[in-house]
TORZAKOL-406509 format. One record per atom (N, C-alpha, C, O): x, y, z. Coordinates in Angstrom, 3 decimals, m for minus. Layout:
REM residues N
x | y | z
X | Y | Z
...
This chain:
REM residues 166
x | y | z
249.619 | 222.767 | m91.653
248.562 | 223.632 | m92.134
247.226 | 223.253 | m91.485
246.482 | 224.058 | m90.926
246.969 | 221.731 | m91.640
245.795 | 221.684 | m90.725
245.668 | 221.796 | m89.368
244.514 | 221.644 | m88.968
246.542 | 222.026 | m88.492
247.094 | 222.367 | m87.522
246.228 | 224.089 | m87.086
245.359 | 224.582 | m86.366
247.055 | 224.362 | m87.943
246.858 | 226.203 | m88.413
244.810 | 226.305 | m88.289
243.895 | 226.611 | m87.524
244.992 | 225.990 | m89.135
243.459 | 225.704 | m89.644
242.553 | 225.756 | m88.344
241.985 | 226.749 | m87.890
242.545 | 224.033 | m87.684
242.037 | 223.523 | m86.612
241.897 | 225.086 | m85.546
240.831 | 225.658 | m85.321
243.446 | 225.578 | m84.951
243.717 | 226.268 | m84.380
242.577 | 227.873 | m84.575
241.851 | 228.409 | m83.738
242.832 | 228.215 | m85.913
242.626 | 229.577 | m86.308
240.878 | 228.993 | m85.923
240.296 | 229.781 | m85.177
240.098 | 227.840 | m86.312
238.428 | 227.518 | m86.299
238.086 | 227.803 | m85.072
237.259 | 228.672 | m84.798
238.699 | 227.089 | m84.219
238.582 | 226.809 | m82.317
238.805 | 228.513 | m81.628
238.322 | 228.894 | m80.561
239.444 | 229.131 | m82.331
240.088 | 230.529 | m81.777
238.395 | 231.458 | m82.410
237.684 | 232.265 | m81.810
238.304 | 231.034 | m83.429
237.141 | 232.280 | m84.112
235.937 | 231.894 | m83.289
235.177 | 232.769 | m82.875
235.691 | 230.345 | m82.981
234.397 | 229.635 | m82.296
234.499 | 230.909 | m80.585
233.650 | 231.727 | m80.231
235.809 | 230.588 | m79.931
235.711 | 230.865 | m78.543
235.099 | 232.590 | m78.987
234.125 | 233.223 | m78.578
236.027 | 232.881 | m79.849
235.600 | 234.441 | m79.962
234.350 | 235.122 | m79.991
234.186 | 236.214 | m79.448
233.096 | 234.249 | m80.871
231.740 | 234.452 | m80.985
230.893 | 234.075 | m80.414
229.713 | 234.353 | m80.626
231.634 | 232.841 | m78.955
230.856 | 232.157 | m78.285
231.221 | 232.776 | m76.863
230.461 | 232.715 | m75.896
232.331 | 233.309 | m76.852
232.383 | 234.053 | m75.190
231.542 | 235.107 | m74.869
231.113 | 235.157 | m73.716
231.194 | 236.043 | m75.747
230.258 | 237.095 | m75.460
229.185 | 236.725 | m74.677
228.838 | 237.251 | m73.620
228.664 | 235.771 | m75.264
227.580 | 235.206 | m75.193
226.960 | 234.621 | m73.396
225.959 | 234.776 | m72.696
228.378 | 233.864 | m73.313
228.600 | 233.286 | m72.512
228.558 | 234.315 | m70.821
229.350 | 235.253 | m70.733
227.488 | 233.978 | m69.481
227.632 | 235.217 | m68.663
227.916 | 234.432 | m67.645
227.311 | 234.515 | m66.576
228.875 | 233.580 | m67.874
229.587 | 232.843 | m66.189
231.415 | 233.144 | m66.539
232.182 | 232.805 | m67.440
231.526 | 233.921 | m65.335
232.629 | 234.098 | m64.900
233.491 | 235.023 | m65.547
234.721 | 234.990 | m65.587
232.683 | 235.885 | m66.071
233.119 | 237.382 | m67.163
232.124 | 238.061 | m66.127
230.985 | 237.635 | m65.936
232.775 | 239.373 | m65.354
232.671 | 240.172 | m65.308
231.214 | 240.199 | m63.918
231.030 | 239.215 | m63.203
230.723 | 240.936 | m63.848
229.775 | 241.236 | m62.811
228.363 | 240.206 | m63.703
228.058 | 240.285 | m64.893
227.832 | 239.444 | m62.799
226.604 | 238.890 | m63.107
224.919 | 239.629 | m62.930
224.447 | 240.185 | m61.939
224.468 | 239.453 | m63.888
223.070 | 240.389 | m64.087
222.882 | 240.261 | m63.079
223.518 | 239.223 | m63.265
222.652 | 240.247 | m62.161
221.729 | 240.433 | m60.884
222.570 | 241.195 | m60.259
221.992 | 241.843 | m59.386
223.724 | 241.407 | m60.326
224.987 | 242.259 | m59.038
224.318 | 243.298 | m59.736
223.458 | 243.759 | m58.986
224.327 | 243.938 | m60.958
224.242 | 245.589 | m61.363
222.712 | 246.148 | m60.849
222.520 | 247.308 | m60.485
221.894 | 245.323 | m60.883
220.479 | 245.714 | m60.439
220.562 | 246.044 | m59.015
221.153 | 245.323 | m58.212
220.150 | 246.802 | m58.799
220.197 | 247.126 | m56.895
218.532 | 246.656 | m56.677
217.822 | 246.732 | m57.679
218.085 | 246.311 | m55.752
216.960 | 245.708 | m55.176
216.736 | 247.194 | m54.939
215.584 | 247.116 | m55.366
216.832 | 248.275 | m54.675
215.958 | 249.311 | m54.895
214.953 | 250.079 | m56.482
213.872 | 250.634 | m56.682
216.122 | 249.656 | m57.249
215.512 | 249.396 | m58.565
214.315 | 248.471 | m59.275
213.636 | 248.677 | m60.281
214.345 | 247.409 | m58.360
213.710 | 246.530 | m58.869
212.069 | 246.792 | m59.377
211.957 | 248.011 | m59.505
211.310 | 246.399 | m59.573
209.849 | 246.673 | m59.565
209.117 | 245.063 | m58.907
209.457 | 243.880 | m58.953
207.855 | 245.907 | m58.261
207.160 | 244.756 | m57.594
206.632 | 244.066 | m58.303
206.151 | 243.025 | m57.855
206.523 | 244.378 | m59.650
205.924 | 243.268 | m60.572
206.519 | 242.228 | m60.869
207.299 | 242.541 | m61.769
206.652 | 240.759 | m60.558
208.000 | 240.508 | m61.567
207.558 | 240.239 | m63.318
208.373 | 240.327 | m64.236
206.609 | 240.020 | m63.426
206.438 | 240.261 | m65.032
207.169 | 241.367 | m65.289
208.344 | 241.229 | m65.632
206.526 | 242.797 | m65.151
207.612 | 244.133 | m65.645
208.963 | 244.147 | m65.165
209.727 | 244.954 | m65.695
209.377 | 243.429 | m64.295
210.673 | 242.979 | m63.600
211.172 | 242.177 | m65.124
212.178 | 242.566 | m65.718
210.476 | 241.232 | m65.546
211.719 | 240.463 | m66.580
211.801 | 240.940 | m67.509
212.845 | 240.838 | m68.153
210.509 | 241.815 | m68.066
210.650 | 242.656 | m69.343
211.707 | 243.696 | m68.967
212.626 | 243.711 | m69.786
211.802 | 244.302 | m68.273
212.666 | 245.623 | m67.954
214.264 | 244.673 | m67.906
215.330 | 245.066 | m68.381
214.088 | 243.741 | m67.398
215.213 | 242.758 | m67.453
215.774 | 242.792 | m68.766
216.790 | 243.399 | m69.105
214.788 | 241.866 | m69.699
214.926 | 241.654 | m71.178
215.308 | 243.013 | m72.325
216.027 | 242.940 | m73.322
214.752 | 243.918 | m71.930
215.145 | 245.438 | m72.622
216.437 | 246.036 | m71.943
216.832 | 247.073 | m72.477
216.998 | 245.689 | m71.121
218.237 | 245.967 | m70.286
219.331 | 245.467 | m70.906
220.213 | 246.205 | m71.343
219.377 | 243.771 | m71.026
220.132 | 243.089 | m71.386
220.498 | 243.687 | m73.497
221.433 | 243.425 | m74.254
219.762 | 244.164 | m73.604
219.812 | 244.574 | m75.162
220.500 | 246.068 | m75.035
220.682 | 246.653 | m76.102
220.811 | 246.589 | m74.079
220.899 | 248.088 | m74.176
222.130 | 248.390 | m73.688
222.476 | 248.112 | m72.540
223.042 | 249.125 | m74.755
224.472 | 249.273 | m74.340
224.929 | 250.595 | m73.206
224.669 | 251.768 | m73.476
225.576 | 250.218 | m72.044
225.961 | 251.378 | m71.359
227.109 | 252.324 | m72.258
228.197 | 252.052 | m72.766
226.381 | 253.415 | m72.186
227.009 | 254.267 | m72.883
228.468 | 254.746 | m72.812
229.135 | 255.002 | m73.814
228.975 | 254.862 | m71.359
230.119 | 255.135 | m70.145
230.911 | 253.767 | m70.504
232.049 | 253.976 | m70.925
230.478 | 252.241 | m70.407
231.317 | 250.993 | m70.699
231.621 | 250.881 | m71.863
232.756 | 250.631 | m72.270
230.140 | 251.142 | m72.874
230.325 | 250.382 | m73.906
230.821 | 248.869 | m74.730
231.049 | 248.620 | m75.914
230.852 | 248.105 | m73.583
231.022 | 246.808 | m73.629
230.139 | 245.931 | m73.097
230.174 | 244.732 | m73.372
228.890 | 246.703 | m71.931
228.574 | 245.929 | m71.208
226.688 | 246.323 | m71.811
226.476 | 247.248 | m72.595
225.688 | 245.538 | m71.325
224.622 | 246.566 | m71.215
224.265 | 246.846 | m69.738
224.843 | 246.410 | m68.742
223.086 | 247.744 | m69.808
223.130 | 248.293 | m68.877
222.699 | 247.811 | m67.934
222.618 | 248.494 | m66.913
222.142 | 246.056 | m67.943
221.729 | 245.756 | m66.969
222.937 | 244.747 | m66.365
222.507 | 243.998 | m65.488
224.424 | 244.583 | m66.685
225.509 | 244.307 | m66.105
225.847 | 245.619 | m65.302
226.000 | 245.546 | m64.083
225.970 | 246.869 | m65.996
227.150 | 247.931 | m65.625
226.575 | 248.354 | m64.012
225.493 | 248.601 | m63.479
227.659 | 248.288 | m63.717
227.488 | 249.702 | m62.462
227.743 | 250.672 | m62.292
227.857 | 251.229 | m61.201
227.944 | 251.253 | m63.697
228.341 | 252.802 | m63.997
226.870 | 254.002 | m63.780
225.750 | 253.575 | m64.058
226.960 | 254.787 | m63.510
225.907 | 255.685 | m62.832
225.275 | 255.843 | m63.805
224.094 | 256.003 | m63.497
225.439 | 255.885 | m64.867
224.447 | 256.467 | m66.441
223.384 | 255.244 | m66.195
222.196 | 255.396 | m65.913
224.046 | 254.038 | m66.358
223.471 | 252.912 | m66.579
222.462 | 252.457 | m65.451
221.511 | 251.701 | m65.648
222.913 | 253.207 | m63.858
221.511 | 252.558 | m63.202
220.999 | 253.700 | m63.827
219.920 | 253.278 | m64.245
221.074 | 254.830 | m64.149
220.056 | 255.932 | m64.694
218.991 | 255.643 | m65.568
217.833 | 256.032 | m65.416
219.580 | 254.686 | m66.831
218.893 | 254.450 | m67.517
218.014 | 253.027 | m67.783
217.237 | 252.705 | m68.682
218.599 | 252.198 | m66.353
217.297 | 250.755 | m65.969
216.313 | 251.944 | m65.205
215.141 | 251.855 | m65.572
216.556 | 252.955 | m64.284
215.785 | 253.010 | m63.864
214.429 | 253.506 | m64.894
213.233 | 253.222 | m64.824
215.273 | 254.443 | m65.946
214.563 | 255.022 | m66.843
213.532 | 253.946 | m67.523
212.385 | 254.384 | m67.620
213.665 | 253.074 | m67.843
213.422 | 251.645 | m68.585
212.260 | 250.998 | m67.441
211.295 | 250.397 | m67.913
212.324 | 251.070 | m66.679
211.126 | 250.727 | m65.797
210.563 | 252.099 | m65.281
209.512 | 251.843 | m64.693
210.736 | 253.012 | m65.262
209.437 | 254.260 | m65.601
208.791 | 254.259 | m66.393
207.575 | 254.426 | m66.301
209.438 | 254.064 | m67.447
208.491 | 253.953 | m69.062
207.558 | 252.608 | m69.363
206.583 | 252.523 | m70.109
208.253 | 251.465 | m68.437
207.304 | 250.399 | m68.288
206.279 | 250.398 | m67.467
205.302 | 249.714 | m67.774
206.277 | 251.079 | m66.381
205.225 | 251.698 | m65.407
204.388 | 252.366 | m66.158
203.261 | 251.871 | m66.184
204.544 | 253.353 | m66.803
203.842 | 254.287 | m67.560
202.936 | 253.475 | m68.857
202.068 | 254.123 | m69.441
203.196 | 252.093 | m69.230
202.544 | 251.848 | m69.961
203.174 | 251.696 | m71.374
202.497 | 251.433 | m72.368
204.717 | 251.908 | m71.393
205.114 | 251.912 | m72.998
205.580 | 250.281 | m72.989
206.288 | 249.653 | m72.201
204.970 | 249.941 | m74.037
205.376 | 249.181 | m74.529
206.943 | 248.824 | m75.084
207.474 | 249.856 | m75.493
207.967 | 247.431 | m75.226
208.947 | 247.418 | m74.980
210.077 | 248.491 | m76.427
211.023 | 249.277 | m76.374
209.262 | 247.904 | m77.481
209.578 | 248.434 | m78.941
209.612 | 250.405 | m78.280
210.617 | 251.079 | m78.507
208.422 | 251.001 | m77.533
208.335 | 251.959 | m77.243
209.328 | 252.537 | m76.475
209.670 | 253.691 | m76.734
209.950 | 251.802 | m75.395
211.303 | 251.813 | m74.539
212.159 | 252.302 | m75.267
212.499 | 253.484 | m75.238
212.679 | 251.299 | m76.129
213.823 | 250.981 | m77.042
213.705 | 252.360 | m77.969
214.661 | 253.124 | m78.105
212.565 | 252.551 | m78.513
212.519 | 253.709 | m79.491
212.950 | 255.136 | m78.810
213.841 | 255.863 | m79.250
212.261 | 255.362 | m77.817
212.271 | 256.618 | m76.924
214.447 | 256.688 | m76.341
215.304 | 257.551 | m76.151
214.354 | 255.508 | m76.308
215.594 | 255.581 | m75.995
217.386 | 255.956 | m77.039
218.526 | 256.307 | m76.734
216.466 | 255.522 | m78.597
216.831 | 255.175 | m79.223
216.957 | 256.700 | m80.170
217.851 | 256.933 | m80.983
215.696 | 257.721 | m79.777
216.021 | 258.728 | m79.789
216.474 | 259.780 | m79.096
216.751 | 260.947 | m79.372
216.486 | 259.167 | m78.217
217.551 | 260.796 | m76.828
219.137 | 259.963 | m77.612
219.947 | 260.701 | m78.171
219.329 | 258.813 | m77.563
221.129 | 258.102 | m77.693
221.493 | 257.765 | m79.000
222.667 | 257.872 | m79.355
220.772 | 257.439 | m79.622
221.413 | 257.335 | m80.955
221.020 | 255.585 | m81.079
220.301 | 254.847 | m80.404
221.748 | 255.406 | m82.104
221.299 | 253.671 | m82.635
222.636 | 253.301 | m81.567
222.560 | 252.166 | m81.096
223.252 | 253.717 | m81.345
224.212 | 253.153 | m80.713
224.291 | 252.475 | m79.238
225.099 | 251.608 | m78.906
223.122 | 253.143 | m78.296
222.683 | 252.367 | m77.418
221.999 | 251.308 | m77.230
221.391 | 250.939 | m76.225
222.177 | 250.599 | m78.719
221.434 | 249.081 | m78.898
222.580 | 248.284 | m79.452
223.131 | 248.223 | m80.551
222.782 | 247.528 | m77.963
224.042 | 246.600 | m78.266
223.387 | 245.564 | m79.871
224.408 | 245.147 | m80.418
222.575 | 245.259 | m80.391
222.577 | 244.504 | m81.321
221.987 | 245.301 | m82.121
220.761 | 245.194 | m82.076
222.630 | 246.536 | m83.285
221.584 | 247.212 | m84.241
220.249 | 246.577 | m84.690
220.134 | 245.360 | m84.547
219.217 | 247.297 | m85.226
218.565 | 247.068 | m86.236
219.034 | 247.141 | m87.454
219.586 | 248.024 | m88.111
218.598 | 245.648 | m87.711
219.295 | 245.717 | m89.899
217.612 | 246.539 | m90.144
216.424 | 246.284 | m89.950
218.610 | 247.814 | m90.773
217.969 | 248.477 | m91.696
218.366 | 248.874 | m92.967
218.612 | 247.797 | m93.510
218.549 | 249.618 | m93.654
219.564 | 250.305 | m95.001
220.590 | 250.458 | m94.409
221.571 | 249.716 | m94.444
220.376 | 251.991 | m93.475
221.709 | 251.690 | m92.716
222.565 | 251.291 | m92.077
223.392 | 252.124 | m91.706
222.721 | 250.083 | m91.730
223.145 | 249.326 | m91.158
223.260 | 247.895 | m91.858
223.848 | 246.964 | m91.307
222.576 | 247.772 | m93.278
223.288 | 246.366 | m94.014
224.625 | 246.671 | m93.646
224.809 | 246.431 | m92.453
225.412 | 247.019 | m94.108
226.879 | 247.012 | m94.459
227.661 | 245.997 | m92.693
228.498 | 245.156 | m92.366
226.911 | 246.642 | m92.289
227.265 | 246.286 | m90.655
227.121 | 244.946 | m90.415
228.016 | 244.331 | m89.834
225.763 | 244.221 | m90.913
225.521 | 242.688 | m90.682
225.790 | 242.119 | m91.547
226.050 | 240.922 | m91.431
225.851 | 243.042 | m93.292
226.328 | 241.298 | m94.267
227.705 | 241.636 | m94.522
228.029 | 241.090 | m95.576
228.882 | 242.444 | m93.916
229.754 | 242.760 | m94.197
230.916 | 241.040 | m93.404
231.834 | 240.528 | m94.045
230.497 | 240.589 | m92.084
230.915 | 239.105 | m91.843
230.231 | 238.284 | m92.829
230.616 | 237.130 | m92.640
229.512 | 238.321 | m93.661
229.032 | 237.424 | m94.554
229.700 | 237.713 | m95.747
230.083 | 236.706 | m96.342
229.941 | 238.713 | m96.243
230.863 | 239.164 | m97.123
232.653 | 238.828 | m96.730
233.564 | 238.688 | m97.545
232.709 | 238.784 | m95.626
234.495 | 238.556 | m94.890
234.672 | 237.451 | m95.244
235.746 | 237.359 | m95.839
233.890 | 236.109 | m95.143
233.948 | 234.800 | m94.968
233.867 | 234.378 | m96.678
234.724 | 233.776 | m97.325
233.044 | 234.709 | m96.973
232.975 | 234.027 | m98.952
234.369 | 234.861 | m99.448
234.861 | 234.492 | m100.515
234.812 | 235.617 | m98.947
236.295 | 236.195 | m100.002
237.410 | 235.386 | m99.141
238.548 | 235.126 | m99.530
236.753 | 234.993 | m97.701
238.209 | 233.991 | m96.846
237.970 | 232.989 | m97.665
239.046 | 232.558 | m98.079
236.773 | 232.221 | m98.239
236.492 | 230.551 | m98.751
237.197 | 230.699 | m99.903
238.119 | 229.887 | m99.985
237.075 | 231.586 | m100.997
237.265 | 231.783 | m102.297
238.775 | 231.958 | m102.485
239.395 | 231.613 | m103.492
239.422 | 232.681 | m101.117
241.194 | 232.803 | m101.331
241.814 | 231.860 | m101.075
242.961 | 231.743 | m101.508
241.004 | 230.543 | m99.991
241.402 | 229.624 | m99.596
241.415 | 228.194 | m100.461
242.316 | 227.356 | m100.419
240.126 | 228.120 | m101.298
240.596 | 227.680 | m102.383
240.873 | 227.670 | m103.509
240.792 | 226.708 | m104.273
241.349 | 229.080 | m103.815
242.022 | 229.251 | m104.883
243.671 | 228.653 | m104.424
244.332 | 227.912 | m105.151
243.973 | 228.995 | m103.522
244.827 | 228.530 | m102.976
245.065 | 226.914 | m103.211
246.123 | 226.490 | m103.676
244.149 | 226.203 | m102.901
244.585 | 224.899 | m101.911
244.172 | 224.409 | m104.078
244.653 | 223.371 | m104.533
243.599 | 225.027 | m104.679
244.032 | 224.454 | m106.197
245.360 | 225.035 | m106.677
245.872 | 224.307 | m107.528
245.909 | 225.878 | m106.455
247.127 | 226.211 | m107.014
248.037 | 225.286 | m107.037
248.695 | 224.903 | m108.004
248.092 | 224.635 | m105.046
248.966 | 223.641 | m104.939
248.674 | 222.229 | m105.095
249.265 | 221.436 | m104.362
248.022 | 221.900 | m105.766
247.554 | 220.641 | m106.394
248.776 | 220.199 | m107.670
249.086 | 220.930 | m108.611
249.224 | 219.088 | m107.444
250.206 | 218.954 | m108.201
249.823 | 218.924 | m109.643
248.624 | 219.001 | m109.912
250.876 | 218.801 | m110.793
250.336 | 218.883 | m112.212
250.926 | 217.259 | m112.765
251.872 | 216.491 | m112.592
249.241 | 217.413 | m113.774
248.931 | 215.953 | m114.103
250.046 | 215.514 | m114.716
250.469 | 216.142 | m115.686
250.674 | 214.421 | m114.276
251.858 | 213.343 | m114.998
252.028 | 213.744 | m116.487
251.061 | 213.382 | m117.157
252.749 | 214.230 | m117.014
253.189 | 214.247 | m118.212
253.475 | 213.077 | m118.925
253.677 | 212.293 | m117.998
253.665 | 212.275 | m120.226
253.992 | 211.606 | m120.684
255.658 | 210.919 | m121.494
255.958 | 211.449 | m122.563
256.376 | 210.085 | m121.083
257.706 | 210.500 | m120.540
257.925 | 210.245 | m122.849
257.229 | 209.404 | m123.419
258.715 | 210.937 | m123.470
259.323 | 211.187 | m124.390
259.998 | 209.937 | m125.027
260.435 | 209.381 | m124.019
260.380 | 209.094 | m126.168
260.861 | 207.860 | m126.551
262.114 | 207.999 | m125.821
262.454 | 206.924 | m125.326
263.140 | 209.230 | m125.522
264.712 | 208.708 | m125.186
264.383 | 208.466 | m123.537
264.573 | 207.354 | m123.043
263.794 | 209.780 | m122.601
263.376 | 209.101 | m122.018
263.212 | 207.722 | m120.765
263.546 | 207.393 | m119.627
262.127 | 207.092 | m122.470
261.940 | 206.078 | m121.883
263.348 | 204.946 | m121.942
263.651 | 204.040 | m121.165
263.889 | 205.337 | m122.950
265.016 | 204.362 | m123.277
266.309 | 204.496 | m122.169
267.155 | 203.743 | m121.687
266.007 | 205.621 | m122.092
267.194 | 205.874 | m120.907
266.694 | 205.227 | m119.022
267.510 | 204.589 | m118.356
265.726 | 205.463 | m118.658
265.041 | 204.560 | m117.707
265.376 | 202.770 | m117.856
265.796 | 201.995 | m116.996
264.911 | 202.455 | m119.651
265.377 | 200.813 | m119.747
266.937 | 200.696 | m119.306
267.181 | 199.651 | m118.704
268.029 | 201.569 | m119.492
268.828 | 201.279 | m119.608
269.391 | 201.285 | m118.002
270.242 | 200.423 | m117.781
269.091 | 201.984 | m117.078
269.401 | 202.474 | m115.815
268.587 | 200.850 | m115.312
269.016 | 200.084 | m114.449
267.591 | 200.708 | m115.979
266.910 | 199.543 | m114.786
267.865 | 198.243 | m115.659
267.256 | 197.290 | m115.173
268.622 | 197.769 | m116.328
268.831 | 197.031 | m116.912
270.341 | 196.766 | m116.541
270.868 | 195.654 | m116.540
271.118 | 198.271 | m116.143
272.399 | 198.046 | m115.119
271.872 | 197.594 | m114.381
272.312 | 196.465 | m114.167
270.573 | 198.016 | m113.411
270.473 | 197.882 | m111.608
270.130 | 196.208 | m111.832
270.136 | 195.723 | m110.701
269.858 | 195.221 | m112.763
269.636 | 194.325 | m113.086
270.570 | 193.198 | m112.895
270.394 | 192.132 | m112.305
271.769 | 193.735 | m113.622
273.092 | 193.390 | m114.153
273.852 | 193.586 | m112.391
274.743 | 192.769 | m112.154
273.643 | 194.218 | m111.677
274.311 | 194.733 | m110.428
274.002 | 193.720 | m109.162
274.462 | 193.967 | m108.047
């Protein structure tokens, strides 16, 4: 069981920690950017960077758009540094964007009303995994020694009193 355990911890860790992780998954941020895209600023270069990396390609849906090399997605870095040219601010990006696509082109929602259910629903998964797990691990807890009855005990004297005699 602790085996199980160990196993099932190490398996959930890699799971929440690979996403994360941008060596050796898939195309590296800098391959999807074409140097024609880029901007001469590099300040608005890392912001447009930083609002990229948050923004889901719509066509992948796995990636954002500043990995993908799907055509929507240079569409919409390029879009993302027009609007930074122009003066919008990044929240302003995200919003403008957020209304042509939906909430869904933001790889990490906003917790709002709509969207509790979405972020405390793993917080909710985990206290009903703790609570089944030890209800569990008390079930199988053995039961306290009983107290052995006068025959019993007399019958024990008598078994140790052959093995005596033997």
């Amino acid at each position: 069981m602790r085996r199980f355990i160990a196993l099932f911890l190490l398996t959930t860790f890699a799971w929440f920690a690979l996403p994360n992780a941008k060596v050796g998954f898939g195309p590296s941020p800098a391959m999807a950017v074409q140097p024609d895209e880029m901007l001469a600023d590099p300040a608005l270069e890392a912001r447009a960077r930083q609002i990229s990396e948050g923004l889901r390609c719509l066509v992948c849906q796995n990636q954002s758009i500043d990995d993908s090399n799907a055509d929507l997605a240079k569409d919409l870095r390029v879009l993302v540094r027009q609007r930074l040219m122009a003066g919008d601010s990044d929240e302003d990006v995200r919003d403008y964007l957020v209304s042509r696509y939906g909430e869904f082109v933001l790889l990490k929602p906003r917790l709002e009303w709509k969207t509790v259910a979405l972020w405390g629903m793993p917080v909710v998964v985990l206290i009903i995994g703790g609570l089944f797990l030890a209800s569990g691990a008390r079930r199988r807890r053995p039961a306290a020694p009983t107290a052995l009855t006068a025959d019993e005990e007399a019958a024990i004297a008598d078994l140790l009193a052959q093995r005596k005699e033997s």
